[in-house]
C-alpha positions in Angstrom: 18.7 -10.4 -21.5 18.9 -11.1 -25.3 16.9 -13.6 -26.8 18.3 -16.7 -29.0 16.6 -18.2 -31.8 17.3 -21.6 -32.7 16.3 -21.4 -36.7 15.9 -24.0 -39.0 15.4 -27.3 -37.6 14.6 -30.6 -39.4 12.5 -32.0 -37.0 11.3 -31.5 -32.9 10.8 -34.3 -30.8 8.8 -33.1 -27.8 8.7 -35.2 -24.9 4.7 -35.0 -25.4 2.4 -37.6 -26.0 0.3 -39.0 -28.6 -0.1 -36.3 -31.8 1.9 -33.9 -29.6 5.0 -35.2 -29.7 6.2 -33.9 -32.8 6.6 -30.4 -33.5 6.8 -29.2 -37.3 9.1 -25.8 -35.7 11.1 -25.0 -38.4 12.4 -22.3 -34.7 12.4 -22.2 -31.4 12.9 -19.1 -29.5 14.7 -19.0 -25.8 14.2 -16.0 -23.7 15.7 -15.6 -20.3 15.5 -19.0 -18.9 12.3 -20.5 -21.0 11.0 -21.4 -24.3 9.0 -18.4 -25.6 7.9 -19.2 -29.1 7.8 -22.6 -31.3 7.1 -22.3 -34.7 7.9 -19.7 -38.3 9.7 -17.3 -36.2 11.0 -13.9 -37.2 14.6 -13.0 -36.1 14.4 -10.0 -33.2 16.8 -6.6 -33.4 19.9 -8.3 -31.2 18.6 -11.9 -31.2 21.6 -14.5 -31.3 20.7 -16.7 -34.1 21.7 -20.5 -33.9 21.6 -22.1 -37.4 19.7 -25.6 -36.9 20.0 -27.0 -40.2 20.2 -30.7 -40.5 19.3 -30.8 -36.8 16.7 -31.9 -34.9 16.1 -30.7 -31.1 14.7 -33.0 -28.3 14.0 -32.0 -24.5 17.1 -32.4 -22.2 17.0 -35.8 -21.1 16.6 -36.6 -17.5 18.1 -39.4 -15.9 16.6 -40.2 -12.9 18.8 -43.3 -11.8 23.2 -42.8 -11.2 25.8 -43.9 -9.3 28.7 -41.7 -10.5 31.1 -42.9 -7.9 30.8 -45.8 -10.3 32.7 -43.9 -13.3 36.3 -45.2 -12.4 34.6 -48.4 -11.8 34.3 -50.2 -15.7 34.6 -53.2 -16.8 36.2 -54.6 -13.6 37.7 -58.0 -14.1 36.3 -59.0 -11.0 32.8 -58.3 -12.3 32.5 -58.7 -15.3 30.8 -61.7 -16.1 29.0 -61.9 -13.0 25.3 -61.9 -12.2 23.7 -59.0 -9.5 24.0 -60.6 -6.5 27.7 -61.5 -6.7 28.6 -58.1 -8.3 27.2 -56.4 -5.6 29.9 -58.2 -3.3 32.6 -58.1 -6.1 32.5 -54.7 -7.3 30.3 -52.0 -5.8 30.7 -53.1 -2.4 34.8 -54.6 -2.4 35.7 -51.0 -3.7 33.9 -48.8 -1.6 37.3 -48.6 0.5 38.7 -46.4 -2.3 36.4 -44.0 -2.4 38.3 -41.0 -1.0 37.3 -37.6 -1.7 39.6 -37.1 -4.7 38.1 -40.2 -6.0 34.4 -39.1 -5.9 35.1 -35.8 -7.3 36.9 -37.1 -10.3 34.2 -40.0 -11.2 31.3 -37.4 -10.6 33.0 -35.3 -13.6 33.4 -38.1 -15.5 29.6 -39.2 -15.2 28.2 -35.6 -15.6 30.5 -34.7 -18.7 29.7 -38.3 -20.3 26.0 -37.4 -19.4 25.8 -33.8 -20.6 27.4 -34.7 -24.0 24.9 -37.4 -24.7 22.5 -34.1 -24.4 21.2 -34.5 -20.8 20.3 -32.2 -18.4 19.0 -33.5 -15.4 20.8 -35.9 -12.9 19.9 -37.7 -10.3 22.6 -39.7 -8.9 21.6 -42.8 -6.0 24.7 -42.2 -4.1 24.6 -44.4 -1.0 28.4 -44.4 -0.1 28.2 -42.8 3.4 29.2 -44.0 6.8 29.8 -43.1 10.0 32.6 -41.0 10.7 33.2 -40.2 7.0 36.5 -37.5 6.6 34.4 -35.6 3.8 31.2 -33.7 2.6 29.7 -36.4 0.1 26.5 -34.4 -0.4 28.1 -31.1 -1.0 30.7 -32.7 -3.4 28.1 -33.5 -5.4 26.3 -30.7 -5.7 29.4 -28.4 -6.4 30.4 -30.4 -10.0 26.9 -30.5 -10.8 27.0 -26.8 -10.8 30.1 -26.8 -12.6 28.6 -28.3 -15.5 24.9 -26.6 -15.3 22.7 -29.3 -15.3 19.6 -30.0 -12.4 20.9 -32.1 -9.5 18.7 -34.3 -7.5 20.9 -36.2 -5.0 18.9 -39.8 -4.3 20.2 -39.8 -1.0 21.2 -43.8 -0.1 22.8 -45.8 2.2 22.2 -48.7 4.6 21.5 -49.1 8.3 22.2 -52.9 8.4 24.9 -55.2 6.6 22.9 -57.3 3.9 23.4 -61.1 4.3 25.2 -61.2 1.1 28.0 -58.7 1.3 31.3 -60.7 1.9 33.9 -58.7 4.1 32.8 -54.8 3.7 35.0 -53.0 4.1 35.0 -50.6 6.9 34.1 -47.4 4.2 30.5 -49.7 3.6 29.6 -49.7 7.4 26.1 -48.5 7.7 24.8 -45.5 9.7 22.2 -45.9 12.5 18.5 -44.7 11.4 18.7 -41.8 13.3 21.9 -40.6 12.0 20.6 -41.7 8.3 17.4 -39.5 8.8 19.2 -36.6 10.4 21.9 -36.6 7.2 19.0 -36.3 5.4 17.3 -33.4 7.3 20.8 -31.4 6.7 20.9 -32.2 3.7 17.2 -30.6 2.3 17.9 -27.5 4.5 21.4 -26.8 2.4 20.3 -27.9 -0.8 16.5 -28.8 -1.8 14.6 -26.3 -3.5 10.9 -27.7 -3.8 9.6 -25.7 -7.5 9.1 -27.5 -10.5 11.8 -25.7 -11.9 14.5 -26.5 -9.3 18.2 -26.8 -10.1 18.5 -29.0 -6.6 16.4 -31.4 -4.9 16.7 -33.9 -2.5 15.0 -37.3 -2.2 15.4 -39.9 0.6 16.6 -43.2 -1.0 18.1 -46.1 1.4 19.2 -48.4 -1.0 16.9 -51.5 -0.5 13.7 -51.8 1.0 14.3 -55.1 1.9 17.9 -55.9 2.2 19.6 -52.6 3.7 17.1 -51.5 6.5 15.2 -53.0 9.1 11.6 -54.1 7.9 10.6 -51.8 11.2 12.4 -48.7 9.9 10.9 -48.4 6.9 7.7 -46.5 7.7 9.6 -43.8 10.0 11.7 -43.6 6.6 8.2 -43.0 4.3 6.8 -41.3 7.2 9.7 -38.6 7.6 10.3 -38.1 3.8 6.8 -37.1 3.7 6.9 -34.7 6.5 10.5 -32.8 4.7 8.1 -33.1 1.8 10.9 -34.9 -0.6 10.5 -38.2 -1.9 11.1 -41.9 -1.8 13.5 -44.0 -4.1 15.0 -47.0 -3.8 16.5 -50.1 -6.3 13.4 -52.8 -6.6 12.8 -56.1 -8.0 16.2 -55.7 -10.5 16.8 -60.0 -9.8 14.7 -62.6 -9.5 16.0 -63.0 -6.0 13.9 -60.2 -4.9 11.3 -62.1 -5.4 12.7 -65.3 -3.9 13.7 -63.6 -0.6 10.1 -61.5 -0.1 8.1 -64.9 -0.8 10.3 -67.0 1.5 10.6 -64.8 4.2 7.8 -61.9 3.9 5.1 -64.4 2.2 4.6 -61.8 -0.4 5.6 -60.2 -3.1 7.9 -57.6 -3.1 5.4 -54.5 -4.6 3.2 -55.8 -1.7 5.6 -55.9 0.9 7.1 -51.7 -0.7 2.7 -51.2 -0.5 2.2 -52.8 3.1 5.1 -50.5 4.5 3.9 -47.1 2.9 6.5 -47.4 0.2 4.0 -46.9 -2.6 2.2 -43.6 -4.0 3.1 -40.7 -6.1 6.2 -39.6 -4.1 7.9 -43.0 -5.0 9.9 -44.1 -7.6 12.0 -47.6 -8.1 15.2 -48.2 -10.3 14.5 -51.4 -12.0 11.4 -53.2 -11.4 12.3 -56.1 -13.6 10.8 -58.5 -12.3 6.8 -58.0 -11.7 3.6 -59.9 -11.6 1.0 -58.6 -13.5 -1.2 -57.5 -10.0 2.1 -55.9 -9.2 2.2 -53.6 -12.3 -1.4 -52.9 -11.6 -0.7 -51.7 -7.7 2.5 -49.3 -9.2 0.2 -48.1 -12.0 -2.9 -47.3 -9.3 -0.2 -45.7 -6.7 1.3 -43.4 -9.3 4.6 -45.0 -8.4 6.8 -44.5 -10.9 9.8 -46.8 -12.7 13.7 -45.8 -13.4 14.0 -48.2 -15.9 17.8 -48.9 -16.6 18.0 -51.6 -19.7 21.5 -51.1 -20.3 22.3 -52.4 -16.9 19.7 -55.2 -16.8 21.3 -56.4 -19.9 24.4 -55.9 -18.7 23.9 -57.8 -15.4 21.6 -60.6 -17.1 18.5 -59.6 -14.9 15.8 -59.1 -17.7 13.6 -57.1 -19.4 11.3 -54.4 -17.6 8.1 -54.6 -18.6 7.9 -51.0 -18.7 5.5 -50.6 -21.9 3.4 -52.6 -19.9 3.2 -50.2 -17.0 3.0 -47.0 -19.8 0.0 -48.8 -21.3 -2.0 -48.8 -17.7 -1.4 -45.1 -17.1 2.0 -45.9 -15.3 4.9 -43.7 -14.7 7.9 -44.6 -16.8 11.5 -43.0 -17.0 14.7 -44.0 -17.5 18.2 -44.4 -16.0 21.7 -45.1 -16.8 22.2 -46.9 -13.7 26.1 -47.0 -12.5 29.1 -47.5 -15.0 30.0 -50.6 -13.0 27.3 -52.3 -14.7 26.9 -50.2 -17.8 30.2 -48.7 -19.3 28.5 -46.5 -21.5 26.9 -44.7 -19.6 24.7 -42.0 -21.1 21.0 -41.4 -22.0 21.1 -41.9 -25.6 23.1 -45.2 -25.7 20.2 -46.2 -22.9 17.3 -44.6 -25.2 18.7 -46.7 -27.9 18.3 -49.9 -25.4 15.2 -49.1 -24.7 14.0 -48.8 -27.5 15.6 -52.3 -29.3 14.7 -54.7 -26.4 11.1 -54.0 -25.5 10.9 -54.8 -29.7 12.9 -57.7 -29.2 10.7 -59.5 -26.8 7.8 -57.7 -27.6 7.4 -57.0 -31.0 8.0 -54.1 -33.3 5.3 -51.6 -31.9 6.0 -52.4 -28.7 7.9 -49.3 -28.0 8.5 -45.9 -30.6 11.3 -43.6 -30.3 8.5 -41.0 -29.3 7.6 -43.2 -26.7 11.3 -43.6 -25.5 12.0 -40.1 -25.9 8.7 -39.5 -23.0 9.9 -42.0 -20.8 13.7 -40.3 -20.7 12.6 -36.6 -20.5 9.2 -35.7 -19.7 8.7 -39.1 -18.3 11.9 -38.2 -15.6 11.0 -35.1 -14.8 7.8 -36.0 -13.3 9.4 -38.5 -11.3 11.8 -35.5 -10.2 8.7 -33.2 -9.1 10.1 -30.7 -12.3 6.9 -30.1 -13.5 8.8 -27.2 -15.9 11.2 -29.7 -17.5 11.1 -32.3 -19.8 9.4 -31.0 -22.9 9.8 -28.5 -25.8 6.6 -26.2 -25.2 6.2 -22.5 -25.2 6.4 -21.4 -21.1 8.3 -24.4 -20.1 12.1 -24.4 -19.0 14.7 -23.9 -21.9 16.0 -27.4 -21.4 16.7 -28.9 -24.8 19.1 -30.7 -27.1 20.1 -29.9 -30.7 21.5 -32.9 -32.5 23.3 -32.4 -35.6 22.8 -35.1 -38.5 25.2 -33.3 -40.9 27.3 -37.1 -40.4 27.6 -40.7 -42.0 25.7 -42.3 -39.8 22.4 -40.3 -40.6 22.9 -40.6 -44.8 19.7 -42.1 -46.1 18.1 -41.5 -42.7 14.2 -41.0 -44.2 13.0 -39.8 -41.1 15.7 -37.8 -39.4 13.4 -37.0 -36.4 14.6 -40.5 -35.3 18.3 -40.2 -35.9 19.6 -39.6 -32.3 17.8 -42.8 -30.8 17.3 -45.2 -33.6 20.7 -44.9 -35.3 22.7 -45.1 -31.8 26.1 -44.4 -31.6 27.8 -41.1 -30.2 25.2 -38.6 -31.5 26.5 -35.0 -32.2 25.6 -32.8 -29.9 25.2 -29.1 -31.4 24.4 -27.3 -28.4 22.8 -28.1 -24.7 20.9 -25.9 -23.0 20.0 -26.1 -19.4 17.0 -23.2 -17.7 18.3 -21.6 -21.4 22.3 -21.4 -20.6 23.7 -22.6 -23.5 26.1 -25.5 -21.6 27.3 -27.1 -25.0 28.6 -25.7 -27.7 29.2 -27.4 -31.1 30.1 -30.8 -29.3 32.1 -28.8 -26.5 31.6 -28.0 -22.4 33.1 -24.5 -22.4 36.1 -24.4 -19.9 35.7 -28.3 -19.5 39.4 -30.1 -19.9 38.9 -33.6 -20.9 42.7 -34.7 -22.0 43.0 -33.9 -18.4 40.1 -35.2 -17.0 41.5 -38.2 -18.9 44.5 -37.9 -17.3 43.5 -38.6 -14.3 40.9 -40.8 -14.2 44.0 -43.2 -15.2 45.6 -42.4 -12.3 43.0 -42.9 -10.0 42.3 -46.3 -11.9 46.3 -47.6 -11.5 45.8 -46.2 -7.7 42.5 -48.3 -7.5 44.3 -51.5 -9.0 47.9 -50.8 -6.9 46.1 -50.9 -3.8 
């Protein structure tokens, strides 16, 4: 397979650490599926040569925290102002009755296509809308338009086998499933789809979606316990509100990082979305487990929970990502919008060198794919997976930029996306998906929205 040299660039962000995580390049050199060369490279008899200039080139980011059913779901009026715990009620669970099969499919594309032109290449989507008796293939769905677009798919496997207190009239589309028939779903699902390497284009990874409010407090070690043996991992949403933390202390006597430790919800295999809300004992358990944070700002924000204190748990030795959490509760939903979150509010509360854009840029690719188990991804060096994103600053918005290594995160805004490749197939193309129709797609996601309202 010909090579392709990507000459010329301004600056490399790599997803590294510490001195590491900038690369001088001026090229970067793709062969097969990897990254073969960084550096003064010499063009090779054949090689396709893509000019850089005015470019810099970060790892694909890697969002390890979705709900793409939630694409057709923005800015509902119902929600809008509303805090978690009522949203929940209000949006995510009222309009689980419309998600039909059509429905899914067309907010999946939307989500994907926002997230691969925001120069992402990894998704991992926390879809918990099954129940019993369900007319379609959820799992496969998903699968299928993630391969449409290229990127790594690692379906976060959700749902509920109880009714929590605070849903008002579900709908029969939110009933839950039995544990049995959650684990077995599960079981089927890893035998089609889960491919265990560190360069995997599918994984699975059991995630009921609340430790505390969507499963029996008995059911959650045969849930640790049988993840373990499939050998796929834990996730779940954590600690997002402060009423977490009011509902573990009142009725658990603990915490709620003790109560995830005291069931065998803690260790390497684990990762939360949110973990807003912590005590400083709990950071320290997450940090000594290895259990790693989705952190989801945008969302937070959004929702009024908080602030993570991920730079906290990054400081300790912790395991930080980061996740665009569901366009119900964050209408713009793609990673460098979120990288840009990240790295303005950790400043805002906790002062200006709180949190770098190098820093942000670890925590949303190489960061993610260590939560993932894709050891291969998530950073520009020579053997890894050709997962990377060229960002053009030939635009207003970068004039006078001093540092143009920066430009993507710190200037915000709809950054250019030159080309996307994911395991080195070029999947953008000067700002475009090949074959991808947006006017449609546009189309009829307005449908579907006027269907959603009409009914």
């Amino acid at each position: 397979m010909p090579s392709t040299l990507i000459s010329n660039a301004t600056a490399l962000i790599t997803g590294l650490a510490g001195a590491a995580a900038r690369h001088p390049g001026p090229d970067l050199r793709i062969e097969a599926n990897r990254i073969t060369a960084i550096g003064k490279l010499e063009r090779h008899p054949g090689e396709t040569v893509l000019d850089a200039t005015d470019c810099v080139i970060y790892p694909g980011w890697v969002n390890t925290h979705h709900h793409l059913f939630q694409s057709l779901l923005k800015g509902v009026p119902a929600g809008i102002n509303l805090q978690l715990v009522p949203w929940l009620s209000a949006v995510p669970v009222a309009y689980r009755r419309h998600i039909t099969e059509d429905m899914l499919r067309c907010a999946a594309r939307i989500g994907i296509a926002e997230l691969v032109l925001s120069g992402c290449t990894t998704v991992a989507d926390h879809h918990y809308a099954y129940w019993p008796g369900m007319p379609y293939d959820a799992s496969r769905l998903l699968f299928e338009v993630a391969a449409e677009f290229g990127v790594r798919f690692v379906l976060l496997r959700g749902g509920a086998t109880k009714v929590r207190d605070s849903d008002l009239n579900p709908p029969p589309e939110a009933a839950p499933e039995t544990l049995a028939q959650f684990l077995a779903a599960v079981e089927r699902d890893v035998q089609r789809f889960h491919q265990p390497g560190g360069d995997a284009m599918r994984k699975v990874v059991m995630s009921p979606t609340t430790p505390t409010w969507s499963v029996a407090v008995p059911e959650l070690k045969e849930f640790a316990r049988a993840a373990r043996a499939m050998g796929i991992g834990l996730h779940s949403h954590m600690s997002e509100s402060h009423d977490y933390v009011t509902f573990c202390r009142d009725v658990h006597g603990m915490r709620p990082i003790e109560f995830c430790e005291r069931h065998e919800w803690l260790g390497r295999d684990v990762f939360y979305a949110h973990l807003v809300h912590l005590a400083p004992h709990e950071i320290g358990l997450l940090a000594d487990s290895g259990t790693g944070m989705s952190h989801c700002p945008q969302s937070n924000c959004r929702l009024g929970s908080g602030i993570a204190p991920a730079p906290a748990l990054d400081a300790m030795g912790g395991r930080v990502s980061i996740g665009v959490d569901g366009a119900a509760s964050n209408e713009a939903a793609d990673m460098v919008s979120e990288a840009h979150a990240a790295w303005l509010v950790h400043r805002a509360r906790d002062g200006a060198w709180s949190t770098t854009v190098e820093g942000v840029v670890r925590w949303g690719t190489a960061g993610g794919a260590d939560l993932l188990g894709l050891g291969e991804v998530g950073t520009l060096e020579v053997g890894k997976q050709a997962d990377l994103a060229v960002y053009s600053l030939d635009e207003l918005r970068y004039a006078g930029l001093h540092d143009p290594a920066v430009g993507p995160v710190a200037a915000a805004g709809a950054a250019r996306l030159k080309h996307l490749f994911s395991a080195g197939r070029s999947i953008v193309r000067d700002g475009v998906i090949p074959g991808f129709d947006a006017p449609a797609l546009l189309r009829e996601a307005r449908q579907q929205v006027r269907r959603i309202a009409a009914a």
